[in-house]
C-alpha positions in Angstrom: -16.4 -12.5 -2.0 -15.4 -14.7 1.1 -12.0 -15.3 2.0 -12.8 -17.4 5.7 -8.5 -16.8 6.9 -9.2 -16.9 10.4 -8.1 -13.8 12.3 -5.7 -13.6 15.2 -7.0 -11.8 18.4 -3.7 -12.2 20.3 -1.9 -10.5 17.3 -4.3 -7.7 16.9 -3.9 -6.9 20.6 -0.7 -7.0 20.3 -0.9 -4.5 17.2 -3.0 -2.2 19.7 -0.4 -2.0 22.4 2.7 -1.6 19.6 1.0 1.4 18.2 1.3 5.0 20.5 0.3 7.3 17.9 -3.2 7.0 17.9 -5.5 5.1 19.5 -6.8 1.9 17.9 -10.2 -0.5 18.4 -10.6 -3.8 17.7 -13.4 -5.0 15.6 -13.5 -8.8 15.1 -17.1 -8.2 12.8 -16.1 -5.8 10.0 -14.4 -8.5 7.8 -11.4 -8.0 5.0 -11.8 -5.2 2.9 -11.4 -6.1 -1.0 -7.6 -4.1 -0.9 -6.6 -7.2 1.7 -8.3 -10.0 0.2 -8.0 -9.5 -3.8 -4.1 -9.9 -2.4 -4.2 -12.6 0.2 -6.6 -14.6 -1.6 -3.9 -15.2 -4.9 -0.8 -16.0 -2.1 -2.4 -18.3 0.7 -5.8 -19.6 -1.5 -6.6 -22.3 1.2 -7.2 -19.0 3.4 -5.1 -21.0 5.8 -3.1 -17.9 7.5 -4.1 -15.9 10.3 -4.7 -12.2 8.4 -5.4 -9.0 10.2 -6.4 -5.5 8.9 -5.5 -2.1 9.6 -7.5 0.9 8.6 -6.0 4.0 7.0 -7.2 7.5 8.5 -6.4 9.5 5.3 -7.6 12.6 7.0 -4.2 12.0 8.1 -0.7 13.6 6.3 1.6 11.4 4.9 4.4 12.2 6.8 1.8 10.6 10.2 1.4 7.8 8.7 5.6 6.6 7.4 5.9 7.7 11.1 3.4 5.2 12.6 4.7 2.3 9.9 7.9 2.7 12.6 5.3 1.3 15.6 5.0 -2.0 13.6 8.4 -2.9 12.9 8.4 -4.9 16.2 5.5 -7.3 14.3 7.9 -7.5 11.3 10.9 -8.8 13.6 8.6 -11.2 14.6 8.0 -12.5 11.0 4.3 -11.3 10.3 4.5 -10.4 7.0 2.9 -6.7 6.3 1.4 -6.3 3.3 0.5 -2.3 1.8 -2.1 -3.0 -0.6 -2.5 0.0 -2.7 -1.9 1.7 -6.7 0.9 4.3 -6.6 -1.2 5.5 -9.6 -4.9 5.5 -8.6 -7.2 8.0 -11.0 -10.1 6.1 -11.1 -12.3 8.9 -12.4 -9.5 9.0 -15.3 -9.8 5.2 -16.3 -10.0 5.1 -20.5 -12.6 2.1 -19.6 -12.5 1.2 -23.4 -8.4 0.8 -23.2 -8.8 -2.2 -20.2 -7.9 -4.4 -22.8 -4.9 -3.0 -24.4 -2.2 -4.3 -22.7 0.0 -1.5 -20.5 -1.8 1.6 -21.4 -1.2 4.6 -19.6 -1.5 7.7 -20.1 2.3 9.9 -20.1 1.1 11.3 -16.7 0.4 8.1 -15.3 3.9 6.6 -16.7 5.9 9.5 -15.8 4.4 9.1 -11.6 5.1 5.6 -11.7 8.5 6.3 -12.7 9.6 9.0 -10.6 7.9 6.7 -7.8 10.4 3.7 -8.8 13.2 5.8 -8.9 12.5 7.2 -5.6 11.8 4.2 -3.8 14.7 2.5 -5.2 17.1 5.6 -4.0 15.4 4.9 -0.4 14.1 9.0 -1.1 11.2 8.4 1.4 11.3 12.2 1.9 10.4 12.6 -1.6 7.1 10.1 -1.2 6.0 11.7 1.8 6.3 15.0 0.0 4.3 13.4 -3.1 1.9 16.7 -3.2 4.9 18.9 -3.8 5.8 16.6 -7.0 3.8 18.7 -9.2 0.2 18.2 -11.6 1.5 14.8 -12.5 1.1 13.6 -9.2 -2.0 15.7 -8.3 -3.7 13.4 -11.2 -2.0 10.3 -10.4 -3.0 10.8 -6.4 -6.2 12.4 -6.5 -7.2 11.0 -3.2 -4.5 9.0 -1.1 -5.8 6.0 0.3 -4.8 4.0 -2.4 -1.1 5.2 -2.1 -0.8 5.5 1.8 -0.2 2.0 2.3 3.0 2.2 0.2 4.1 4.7 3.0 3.6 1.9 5.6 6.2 -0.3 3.9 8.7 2.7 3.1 8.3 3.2 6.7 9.1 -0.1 8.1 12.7 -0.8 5.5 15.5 -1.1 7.1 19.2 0.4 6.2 20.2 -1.9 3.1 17.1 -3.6 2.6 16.8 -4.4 -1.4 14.2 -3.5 -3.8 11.8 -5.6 -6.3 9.3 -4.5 -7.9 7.3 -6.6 -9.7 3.7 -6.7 -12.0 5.2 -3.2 -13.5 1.9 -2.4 -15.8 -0.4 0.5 -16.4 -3.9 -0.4 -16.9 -6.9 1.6 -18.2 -4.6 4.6 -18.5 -4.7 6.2 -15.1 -3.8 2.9 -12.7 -0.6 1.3 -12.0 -0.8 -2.1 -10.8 3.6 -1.7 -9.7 4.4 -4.0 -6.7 7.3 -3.2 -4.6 8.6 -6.3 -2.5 11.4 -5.0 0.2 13.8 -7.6 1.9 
């Protein structure tokens, strides 16, 4: 798939010096990974918006990564608009392939994550997110590997006091995904 947006060297350095935690490299060559363009694509078609990727280091604990969401908040002052492209549920060795048709199916596991996740997010219990290995099998099925559900971290991490709460395309698909979007502000 090719989504052309053209990139924005002056932002990305920008990104570089904002962020203290680690250190970050630029690569202009790599292009958009299908978590950033299957989302940009569907908002700004015409590809007519500067769009710049972070990696995830899921090696990482959760906790590092809500902390480094805090480095960008300068960005989001700014108006760049930070989009965590993830599943909150994401069990793709689970998927009931022959259920991708029936509309909302998920399995109770599956339902009872994505609920516990709304509810949390929604009572601005970050804690509890962060601490999503402690949440019991449920979640160990619904988060086998994280890098589908840190990005939801990054955007916990840069809410403000007050902000409100959407969410938004609320459906279970193929039994062990939730496609759940959470808008904040």
């Amino acid at each position: 798939m090719e989504y052309p947006a053209p990139g924005s060297p002056a932002l990305a350095a920008e990104t570089q010096h904002l962020i203290q935690k680690t250190s970050v490299g630029l690569d202009h060559e790599w292009g958009l990974d299908h978590g950033t363009w299957t989302v940009v694509r569907h908002m700004y078609p015409d590809a007519d918006i500067p769009v710049l990727q972070l990696s995830i280091d899921y090696n990482r604990p959760a906790a590092w990564h809500y902390e480094l969401a805090k480095e960008l908040s300068a960005l989001r002052k700014k108006g760049v608009l930070i989009i965590g492209s993830g599943n909150m549920v994401h069990n793709l060795r689970m998927v009931a392939w022959d259920k991708l048709d029936e509309p909302e199916y998920g399995y109770d596991w599956a339902q009872e994550m994505n609920t516990q996740f709304k509810q949390n997010i929604a009572a601005g219990n970050h804690q509890a997110l962060i601490d999503y290995e402690s949440m019991g099998p449920a979640a160990k099925l619904a988060i086998p590997t994280p890098d589908h559900y840190f990005p939801l971290l990054y955007t916990l991490g840069l809410q403000q006091k007050g902000e409100a709460v959407q969410f938004f395309n609320d459906v279970a698909v193929g039994g062990s995904l939730t496609m759940t979007g959470v808008q904040i502000g």
